[in-house]
C-alpha positions in Angstrom: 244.2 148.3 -180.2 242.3 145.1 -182.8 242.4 145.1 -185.7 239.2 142.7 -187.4 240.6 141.4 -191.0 238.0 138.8 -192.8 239.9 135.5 -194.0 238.0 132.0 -195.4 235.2 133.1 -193.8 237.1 134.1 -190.5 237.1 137.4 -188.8 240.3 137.2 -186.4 241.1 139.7 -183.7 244.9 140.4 -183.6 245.9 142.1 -180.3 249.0 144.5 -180.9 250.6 144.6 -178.1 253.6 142.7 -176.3 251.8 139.6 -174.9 250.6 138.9 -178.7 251.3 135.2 -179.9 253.2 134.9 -183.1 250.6 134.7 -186.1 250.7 133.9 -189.4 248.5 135.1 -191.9 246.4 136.9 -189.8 245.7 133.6 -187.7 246.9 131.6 -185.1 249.7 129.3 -185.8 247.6 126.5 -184.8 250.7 123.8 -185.5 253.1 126.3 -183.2 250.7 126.4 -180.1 250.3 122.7 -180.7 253.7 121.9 -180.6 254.5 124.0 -177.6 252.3 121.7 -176.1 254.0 118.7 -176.8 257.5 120.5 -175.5 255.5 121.2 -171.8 253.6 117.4 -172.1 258.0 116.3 -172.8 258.7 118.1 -169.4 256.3 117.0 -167.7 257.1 113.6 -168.1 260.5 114.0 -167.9 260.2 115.7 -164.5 257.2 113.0 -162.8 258.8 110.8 -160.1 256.0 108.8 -159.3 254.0 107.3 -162.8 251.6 105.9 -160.1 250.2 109.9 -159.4 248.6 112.2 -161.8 249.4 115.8 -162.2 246.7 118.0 -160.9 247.9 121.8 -160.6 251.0 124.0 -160.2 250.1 126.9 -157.7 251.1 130.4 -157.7 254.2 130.5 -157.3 255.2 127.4 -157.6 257.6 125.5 -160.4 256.5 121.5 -160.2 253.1 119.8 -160.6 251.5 118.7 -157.5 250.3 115.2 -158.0 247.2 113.3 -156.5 246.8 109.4 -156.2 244.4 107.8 -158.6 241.2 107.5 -156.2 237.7 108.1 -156.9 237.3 111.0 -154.7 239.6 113.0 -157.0 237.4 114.3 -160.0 240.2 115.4 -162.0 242.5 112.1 -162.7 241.1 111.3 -166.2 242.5 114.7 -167.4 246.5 113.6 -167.6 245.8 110.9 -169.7 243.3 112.7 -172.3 246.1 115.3 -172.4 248.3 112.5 -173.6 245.8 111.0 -175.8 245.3 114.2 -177.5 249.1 114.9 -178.4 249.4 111.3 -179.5 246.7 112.1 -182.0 248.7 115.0 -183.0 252.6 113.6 -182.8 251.9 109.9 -183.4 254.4 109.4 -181.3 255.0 105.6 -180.3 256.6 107.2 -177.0 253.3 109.1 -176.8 251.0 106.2 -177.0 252.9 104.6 -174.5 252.6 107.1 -171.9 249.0 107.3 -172.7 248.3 104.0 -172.3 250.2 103.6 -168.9 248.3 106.5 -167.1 244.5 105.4 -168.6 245.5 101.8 -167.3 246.0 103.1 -163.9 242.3 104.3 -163.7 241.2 100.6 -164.1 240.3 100.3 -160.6 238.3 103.4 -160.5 236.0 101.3 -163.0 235.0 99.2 -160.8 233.5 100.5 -157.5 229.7 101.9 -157.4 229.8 105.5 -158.7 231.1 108.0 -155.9 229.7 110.9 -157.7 228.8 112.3 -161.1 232.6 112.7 -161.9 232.9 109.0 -163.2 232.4 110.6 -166.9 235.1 113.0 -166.8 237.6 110.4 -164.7 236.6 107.7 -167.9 235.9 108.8 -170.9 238.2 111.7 -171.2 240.8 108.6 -170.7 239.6 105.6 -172.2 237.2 107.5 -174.2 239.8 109.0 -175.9 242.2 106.2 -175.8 239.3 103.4 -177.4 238.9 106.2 -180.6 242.2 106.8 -181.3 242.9 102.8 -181.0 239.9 100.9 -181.2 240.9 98.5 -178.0 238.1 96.4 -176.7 239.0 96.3 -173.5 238.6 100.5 -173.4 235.3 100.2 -175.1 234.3 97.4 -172.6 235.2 99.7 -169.5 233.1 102.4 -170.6 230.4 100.8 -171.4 230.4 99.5 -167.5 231.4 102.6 -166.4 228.4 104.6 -168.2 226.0 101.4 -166.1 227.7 102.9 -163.2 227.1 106.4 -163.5 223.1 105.7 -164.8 222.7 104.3 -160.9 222.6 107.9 -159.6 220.0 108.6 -162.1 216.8 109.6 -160.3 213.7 109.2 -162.3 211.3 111.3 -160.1 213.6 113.9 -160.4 214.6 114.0 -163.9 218.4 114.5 -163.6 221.6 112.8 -162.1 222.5 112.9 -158.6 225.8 114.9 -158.6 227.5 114.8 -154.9 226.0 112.2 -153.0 228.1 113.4 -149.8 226.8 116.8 -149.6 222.7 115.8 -149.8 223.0 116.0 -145.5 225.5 118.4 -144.7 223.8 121.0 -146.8 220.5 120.1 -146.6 219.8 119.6 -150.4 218.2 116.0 -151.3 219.0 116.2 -154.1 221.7 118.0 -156.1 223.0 118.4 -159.4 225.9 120.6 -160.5 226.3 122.5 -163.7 229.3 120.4 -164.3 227.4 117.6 -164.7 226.3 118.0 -167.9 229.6 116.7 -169.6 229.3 113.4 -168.0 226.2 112.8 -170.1 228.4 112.3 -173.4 229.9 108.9 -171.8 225.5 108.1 -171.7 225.1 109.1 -175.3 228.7 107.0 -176.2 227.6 104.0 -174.9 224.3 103.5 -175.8 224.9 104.4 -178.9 227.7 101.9 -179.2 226.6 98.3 -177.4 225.4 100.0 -174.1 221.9 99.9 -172.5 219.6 102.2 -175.2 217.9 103.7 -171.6 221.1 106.0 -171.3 220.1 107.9 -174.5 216.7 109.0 -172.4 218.4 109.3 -169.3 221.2 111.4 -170.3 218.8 113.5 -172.7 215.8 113.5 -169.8 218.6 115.8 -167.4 219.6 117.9 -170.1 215.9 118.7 -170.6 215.6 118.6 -166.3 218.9 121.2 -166.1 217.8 123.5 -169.4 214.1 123.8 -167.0 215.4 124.4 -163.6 218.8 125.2 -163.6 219.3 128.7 -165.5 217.8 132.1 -165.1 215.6 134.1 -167.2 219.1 135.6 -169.2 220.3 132.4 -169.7 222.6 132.5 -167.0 223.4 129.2 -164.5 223.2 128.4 -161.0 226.5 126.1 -160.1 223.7 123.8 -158.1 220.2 123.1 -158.4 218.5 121.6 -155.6 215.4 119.3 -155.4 213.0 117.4 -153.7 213.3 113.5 -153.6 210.0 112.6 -152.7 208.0 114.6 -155.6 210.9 115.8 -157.9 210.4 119.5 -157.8 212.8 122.3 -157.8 213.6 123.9 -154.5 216.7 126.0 -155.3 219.2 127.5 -157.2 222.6 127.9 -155.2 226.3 128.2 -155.4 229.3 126.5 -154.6 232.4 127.5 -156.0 230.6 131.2 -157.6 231.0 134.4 -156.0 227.2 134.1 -155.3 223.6 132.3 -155.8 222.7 134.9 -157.9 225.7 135.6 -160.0 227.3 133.4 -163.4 230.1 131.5 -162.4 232.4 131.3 -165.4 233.3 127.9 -165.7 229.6 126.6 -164.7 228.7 128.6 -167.6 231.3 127.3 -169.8 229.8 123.6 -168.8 226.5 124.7 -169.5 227.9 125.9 -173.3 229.9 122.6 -173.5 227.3 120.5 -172.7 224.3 121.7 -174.4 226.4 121.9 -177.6 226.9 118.5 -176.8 223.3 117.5 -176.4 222.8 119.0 -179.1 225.2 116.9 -181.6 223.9 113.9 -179.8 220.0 114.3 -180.2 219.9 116.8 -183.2 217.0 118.5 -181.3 216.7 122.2 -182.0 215.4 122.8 -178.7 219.4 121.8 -177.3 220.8 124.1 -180.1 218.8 127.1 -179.4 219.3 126.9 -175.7 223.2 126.4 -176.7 223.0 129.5 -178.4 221.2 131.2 -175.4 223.8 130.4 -172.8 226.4 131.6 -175.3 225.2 134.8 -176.0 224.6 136.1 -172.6 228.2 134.7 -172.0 230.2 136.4 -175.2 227.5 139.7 -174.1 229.2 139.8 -170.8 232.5 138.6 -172.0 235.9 140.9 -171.2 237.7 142.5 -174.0 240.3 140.0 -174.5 237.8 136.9 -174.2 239.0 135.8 -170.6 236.3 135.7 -168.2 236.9 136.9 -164.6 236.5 133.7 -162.7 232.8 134.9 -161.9 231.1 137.7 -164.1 229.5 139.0 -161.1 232.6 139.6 -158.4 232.7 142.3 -156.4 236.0 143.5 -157.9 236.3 143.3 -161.2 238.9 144.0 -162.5 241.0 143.3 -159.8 239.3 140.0 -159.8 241.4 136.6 -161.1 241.0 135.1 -164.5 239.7 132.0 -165.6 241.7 130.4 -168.3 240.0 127.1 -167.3 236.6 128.7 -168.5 238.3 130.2 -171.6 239.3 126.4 -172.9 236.3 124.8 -172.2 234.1 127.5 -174.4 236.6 127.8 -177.0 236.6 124.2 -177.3 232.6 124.2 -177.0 232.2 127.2 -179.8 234.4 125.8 -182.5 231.9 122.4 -182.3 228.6 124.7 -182.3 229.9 126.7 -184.8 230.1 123.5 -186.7 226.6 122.2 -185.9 225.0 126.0 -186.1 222.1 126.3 -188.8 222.9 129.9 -189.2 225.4 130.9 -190.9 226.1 134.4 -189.2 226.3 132.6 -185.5 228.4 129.8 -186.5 231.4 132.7 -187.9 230.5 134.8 -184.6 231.0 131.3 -182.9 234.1 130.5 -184.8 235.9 133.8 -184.1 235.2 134.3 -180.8 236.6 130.6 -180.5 240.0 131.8 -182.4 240.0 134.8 -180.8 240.2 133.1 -177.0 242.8 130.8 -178.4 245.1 133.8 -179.6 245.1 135.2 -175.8 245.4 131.8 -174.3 248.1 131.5 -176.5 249.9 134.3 -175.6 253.0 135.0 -172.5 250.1 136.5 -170.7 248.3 133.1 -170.1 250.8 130.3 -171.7 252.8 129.1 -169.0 256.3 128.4 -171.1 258.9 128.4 -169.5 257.3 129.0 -165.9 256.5 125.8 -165.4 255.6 122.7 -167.6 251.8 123.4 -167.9 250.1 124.5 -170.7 248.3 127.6 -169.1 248.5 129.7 -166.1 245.8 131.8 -164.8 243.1 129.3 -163.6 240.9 129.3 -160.9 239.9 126.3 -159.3 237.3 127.0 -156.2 237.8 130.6 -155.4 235.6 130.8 -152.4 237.6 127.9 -150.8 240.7 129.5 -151.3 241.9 127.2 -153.2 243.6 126.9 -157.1 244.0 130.5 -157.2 246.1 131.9 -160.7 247.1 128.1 -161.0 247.9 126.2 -163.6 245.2 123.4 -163.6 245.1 120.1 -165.6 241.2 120.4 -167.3 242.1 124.1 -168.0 245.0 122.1 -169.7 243.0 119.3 -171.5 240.2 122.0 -172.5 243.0 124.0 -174.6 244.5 121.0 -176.5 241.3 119.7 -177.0 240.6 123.3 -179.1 243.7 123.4 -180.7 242.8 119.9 -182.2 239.5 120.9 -183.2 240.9 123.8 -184.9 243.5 121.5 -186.5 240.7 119.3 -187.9 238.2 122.5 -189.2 241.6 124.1 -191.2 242.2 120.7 -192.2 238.5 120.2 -193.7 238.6 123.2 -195.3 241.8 123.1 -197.0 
């Protein structure tokens, strides 16, 4: 049972029913979910043996954080440190900072070897990115403005869009590729050239949004993880999968991306064509979305709904939605936007998906690369970084309104 009550402009869905998180007037608690996750971030900390790895996922079943080395294979080793970026903008925390500054420091030698893949954005500037706004150091701002170079040299101008895994163009036959995911790396483009860097990022970043909005979605606004295409002429070959149930079906988090990163484009370019399409691969993904606004981890499995979750997907969109509902021209999508935002945090917020005192993630329920086997019902940094990074958003809109 819901019950809708209208509030400032909010309509929020309470869930009565066990797994319910504490609310207060008719809302989340946004300061409670908040601090729980400065109690997990404590733990985590308290319980890392070696400050030279980064904490990458708990499995089923398990208690601890597995932890991977800082190499530039490992896509997800920029996550950790925004984490600890974003609860130092919340605490202010001088034990905060510290611990944020020690694990973005140990990235520096990712910075400077020629880009590996397309990940270089997510491994940078969700670490120094985060870490030069919140302090203004130089030497962050310098290291992603060489990072952003870096990434631009996969850029391939026949093609229109960013090469995304350079080691799978033979394996799998595809000469070119690019993921879904990539689209968030083009904010590190827009950031730099836009603060000191080369101006030519602006048009390459913008060029492969324009290249992915083309090629890379179906007629319903749905995503293929990977789009494949010729080198010699440029033109689309493909749409395939690598980590959905199928080619033809919506992976959740590629369509979270794709709702991320258009928004993004969007803010970047203030082009209506980015904000429309936005709204396009939104609506087909809140049409299809389950009842308590956690997507299977593809729309399309076979057996739904004894399919897993994806709370990974969940954070990125509610992170994406509370920004588009910010940048929306119409009024009655940006409160849709807004709720449905709230309304994913209140059930990622809840015993069902928090991981308390499980283990000392933020979120269980993840799904990492189900066809692979692999990061199944885990607790995952990004799904992690994704749910701070709404809770602070939602922090800042209450905050602006007040």
């Amino acid at each position: 049972m819901k019950i809708n009550k209208v509030m400032s402009g909010l309509v929020i869905a309470i869930s009565l029913c066990a797994c319910a998180p504490k609310v207060v007037n008719n809302t989340l608690d946004v300061d409670q979910e908040l601090n729980y996750c400065n109690e997990q971030i404590q733990k985590t900390l308290s319980r890392i043996g070696d400050t030279t790895m980064m904490p990458r996922n708990i499995l089923a079943g398990q208690s601890e954080w597995n932890l991977v080395p800082v190499k530039i294979e490992e896509w997800t080793v920029g996550f950790w440190p925004g984490i600890l970026w974003y609860n130092y903008e919340n605490t202010k925390s001088e034990e905060m900072l510290e611990a944020a500054r020690h694990y973005t420091d140990i990235l520096e030698p990712l910075t400077t070897l020629p880009a590996y893949d397309h990940d270089l954005g997510f491994q940078v500037f969700c670490s120094y990115g985060n870490g030069y706004r919140l302090t203004g150091d130089e030497k962050y701002k310098q290291i992603i403005l060489n990072a952003a170079d870096t990434l631009a040299t996969l850029f391939n101008p026949k093609v229109g869009t960013i090469l995304s895994w350079p080691r799978e163009v033979e394996p799998n036959n595809w000469p070119h590729n690019t993921i879904i995911d990539n689209m968030l790396n083009l904010e590190m483009l827009y950031w730099a050239a836009a603060n000191g860097g080369n101006k030519e990022l602006y048009d390459i970043a913008t060029k492969h949004a324009e290249t992915t909005m083309k090629y890379h979605f179906r007629e319903d606004g749905s995503s293929y993880h990977v789009a494949v295409y010729d080198t010699i002429d440029g033109h689309f070959i493909k749409g395939v999968t690598h980590q959905g149930y199928a080619d033809d079906t919506m992976w959740a988090r590629g369509q979270a991306w794709a709702i991320y990163g258009f928004t993004m484009v969007y803010r970047e370019t203030k082009d209506k064509k980015f904000l429309r399409f936005a709204e396009k691969v939104t609506d087909i993904y809140l049409k299809r979305l389950s009842e308590d606004y956690v997507p299977y981890w593809d729309f399309d499995a076979p057996n739904i709904p004894d399919e897993p979750k994806d709370a990974s997907a969940a954070s990125i969109v509610a992170s994406a939605l509370l920004e588009l509902s910010q940048l929306e021209d119409d009024p009655v999508k940006a409160v849709d936007y807004r709720n449905a935002a709230v309304n994913m945090l209140i059930t990622l917020s809840s015993n069902e998906y928090q991981s308390r005192e499980k283990n000392s993630a933020f979120l269980l329920r993840s799904v990492g690369h189900k066809p692979n086997g692999s990061e199944i019902n885990a607790s995952i940094n990004y799904a992690d970084y994704y749910y701070i990074e709404a809770l602070i958003r939602l922090s800042n809109l209450k905050s602006s309104q007040s």
